[in-house]
C-alpha positions in Angstrom: -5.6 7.4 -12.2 -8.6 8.7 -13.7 -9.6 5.1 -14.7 -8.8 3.6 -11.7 -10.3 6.3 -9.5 -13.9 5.4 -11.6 -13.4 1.5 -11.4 -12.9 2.3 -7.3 -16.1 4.5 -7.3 -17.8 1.4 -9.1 -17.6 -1.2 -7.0 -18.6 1.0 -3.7 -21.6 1.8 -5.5 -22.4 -1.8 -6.1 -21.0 -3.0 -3.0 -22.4 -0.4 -0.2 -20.7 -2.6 2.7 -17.2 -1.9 1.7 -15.2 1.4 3.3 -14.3 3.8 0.9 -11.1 4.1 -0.1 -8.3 6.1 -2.7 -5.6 5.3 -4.7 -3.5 7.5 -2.0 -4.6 4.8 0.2 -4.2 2.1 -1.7 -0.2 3.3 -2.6 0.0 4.1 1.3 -1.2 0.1 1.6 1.8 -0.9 -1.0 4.6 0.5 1.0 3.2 -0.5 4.2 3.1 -4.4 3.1 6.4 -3.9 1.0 8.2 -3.0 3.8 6.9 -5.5 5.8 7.3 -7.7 3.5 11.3 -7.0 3.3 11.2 -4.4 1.0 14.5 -1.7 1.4 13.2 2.1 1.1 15.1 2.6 -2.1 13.3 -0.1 -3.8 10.0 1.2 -2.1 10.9 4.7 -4.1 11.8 3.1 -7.0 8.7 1.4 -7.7 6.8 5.0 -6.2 8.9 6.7 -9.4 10.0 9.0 -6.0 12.9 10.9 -6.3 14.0 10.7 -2.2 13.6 8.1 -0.1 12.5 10.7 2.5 9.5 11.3 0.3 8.8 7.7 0.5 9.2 7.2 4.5 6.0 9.1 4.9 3.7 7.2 3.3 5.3 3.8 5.6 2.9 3.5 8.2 4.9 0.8 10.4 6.9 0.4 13.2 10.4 0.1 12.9 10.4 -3.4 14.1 8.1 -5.7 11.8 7.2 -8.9 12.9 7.5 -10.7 9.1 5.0 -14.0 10.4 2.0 -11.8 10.1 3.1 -10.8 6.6 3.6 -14.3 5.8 -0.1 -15.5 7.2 -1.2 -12.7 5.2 1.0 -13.6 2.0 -0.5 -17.4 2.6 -4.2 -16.2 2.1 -3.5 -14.3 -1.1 
C-alpha cells in the first residue's frame, strides 16, 4: 500500500487539478462499479480478501436498484 499510497501522492503533485484521493477510496470505487457491474457480494469479498459479506456491504455505495446501461456507457469508454 505503501507504494501505491506514494505513486498516488505523485501524480497529485504533478497534476495540481486532480482531487485527492486514497486507496480506501479507490477499493470503495471497486465494489461500487463491481456491483454495478453484476458483481454478487460474495465475489465482491472474495476479491476484498473479507471474511463477511457484511464487511463488504459497507463499502457499496449504491442503490439497491442499478441501472446496468450506465455501467455499460462507462465500460464502453474504458
Amino acid at each position: 500500500m505503501d507504494y501505491l499510497n506514494y505513486r498516488i501522492n505523485s501524480v497529485e503533485y504533478r497534476n495540481s487539478h486532480l482531487v485527492h484521493t486514497t486507496t480506501h477510496k479507490l477499493r470503495y470505487t471497486f465494489n461500487s462499479l463491481a456491483y454495478e457491474g453484476g458483481a454478487i457480494m460474495e465475489q465482491i469479498s472474495k476479491a476484498l480478501t473479507h471474511f463477511d459479506t457484511k464487511t463488504t456491504e459497507v463499502y457499496v455505495i449504491t442503490p439497491n436498484i442499478v441501472d446496468l446501461s450506465t455501467y455499460e456507457k462507462f465500460e464502453q469508454r474504458l
